[in-house]
LOROZA-736825 format. One record per residue (C-alpha): x, y, z; residue in one letter. Coordinates in steps of 0.25 Angstrom, whole numbers, padded with zeros to 4 digits, always signed. Example, Ala and Ser with C-alpha at 12.3 -4.5 7.8 and 13.67 -1.06 7.14 Angstrom:
2
+0049-0018+0031A +0055-0004+0029S 
// end
This chain:
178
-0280+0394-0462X -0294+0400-0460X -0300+0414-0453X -0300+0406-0438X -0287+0401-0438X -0276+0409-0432X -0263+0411-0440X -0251+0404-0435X -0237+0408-0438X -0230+0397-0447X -0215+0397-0447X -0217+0394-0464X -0231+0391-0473X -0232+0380-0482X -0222+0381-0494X -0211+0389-0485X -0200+0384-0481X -0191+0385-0465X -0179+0383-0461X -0168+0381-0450X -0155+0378-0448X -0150+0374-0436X -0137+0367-0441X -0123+0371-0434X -0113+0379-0438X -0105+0367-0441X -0105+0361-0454X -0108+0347-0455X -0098+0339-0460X -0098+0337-0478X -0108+0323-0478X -0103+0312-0489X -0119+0310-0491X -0132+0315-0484X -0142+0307-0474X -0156+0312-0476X -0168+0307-0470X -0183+0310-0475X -0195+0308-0463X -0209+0311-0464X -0210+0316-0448X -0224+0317-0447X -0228+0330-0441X -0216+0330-0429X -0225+0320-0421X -0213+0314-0414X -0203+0326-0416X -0193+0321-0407X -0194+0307-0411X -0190+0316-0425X -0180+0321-0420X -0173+0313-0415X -0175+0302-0425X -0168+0315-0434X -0157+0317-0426X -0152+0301-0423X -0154+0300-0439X -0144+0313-0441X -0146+0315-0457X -0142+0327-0464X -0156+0329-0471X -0169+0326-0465X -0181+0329-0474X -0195+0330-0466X -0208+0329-0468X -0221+0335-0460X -0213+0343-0450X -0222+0351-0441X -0220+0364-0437X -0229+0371-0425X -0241+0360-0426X -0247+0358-0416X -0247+0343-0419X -0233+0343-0416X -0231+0351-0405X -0232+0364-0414X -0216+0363-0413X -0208+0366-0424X -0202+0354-0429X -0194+0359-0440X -0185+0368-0432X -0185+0357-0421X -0179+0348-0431X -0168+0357-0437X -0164+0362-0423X -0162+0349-0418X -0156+0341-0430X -0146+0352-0431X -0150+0357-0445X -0155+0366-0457X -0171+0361-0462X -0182+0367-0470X -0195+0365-0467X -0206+0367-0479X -0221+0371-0473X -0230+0362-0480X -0242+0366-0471X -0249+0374-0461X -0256+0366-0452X -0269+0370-0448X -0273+0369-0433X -0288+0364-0434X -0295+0357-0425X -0298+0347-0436X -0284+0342-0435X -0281+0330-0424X -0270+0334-0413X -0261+0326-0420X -0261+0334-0433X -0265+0348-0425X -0259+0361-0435X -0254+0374-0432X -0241+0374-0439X -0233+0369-0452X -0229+0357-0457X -0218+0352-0468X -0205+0347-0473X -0193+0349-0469X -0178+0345-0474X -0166+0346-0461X -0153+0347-0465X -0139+0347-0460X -0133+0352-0472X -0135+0366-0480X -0150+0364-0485X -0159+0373-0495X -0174+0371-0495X -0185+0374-0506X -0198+0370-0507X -0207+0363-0518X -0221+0364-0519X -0229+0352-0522X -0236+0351-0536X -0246+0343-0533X -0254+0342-0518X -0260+0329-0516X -0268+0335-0506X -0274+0350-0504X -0270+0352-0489X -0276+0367-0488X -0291+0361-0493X -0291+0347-0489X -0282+0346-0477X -0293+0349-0467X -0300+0337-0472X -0288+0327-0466X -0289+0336-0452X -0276+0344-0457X -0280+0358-0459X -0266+0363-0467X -0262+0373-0477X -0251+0370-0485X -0244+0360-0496X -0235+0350-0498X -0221+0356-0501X -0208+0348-0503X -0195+0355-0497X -0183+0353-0504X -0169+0355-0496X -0156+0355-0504X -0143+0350-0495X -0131+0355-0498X -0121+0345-0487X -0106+0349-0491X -0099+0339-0500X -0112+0336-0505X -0122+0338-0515X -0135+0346-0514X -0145+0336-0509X -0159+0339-0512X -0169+0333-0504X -0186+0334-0505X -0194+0334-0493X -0209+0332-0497X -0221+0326-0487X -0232+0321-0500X -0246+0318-0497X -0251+0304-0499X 
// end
């Protein structure tokens, strides 16, 4: 962010993790095994299509990539708490970026807010965050020369499931550049 920009209050920066849990009170029933799905939602650009698509699909895990929260390009809504409101369940959410609101950036990539990872869960679920090694690409220099003014890094979530009955289940949400 530079000296003409005007600070914005983010519900998490980059490396920080969020949570909510809107499971009921009501235990669900000890699983024989677990149904997790992964899906790359692409910024929330059809967030009710998302839901609903989640909710008919009814897995126990979800793992999520590029969820938006408070971006302009997305209705500046935030998804993530939509998400775990309406599924009926505990998430984390890991901040990857900040999204800088430039002009340079087309309406359909407009900023304002912050973007991540998320893992959704019925079950009891911890979250840590691991910080990527390498960065194949410098977002905080180099992301104004794609039109994508951001600060921030790649951060893989990781979210450990404890269903009754079963196992721990360890499962990785990570978005990596190409």
């Amino acid at each position: 962010m530079n000296a003409t920009e005007t600070p914005v209050e983010w519900p998490c920066l980059p490396g920080e993790i969020l949570c909510y849990d809107y499971r009921q009170g009501t235990a669900s029933p000890a699983p024989t095994s677990l149904k997790v799905l992964q899906w790359n939602v692409e910024r929330n650009y059809e967030s009710k299509a998302i839901q609903d698509t989640l909710l008919a699909l009814d897995a126990d895990v979800f793992v999520l990539q590029e969820i938006d929260i408070g971006c302009r390009r997305s209705q500046s809504k935030d998804h993530f708490k939509t998400l775990c409101e309406t599924l009926g369940m505990k998430g984390g959410f890991v901040c990857e970026f900040v999204e800088i609101d430039s002009p340079c950036r087309s309406p359909r990539d407009a900023g304002g807010g912050v973007h991540g990872n998320a893992i959704l869960s019925k079950y009891d679920i911890d979250f840590n965050v691991l910080p990527h090694r390498h960065l194949a690409f410098d977002w905080d220099t180099k992301g104004g020369t794609v039109n994508e003014p951001r600060k921030g890094r790649r951060f893989t979530l990781v979210g450990t499931v404890h269903a009754p009955g079963l196992p721990s289940i360890v499962c990785y949400c990570v978005h990596l550049e190409v």
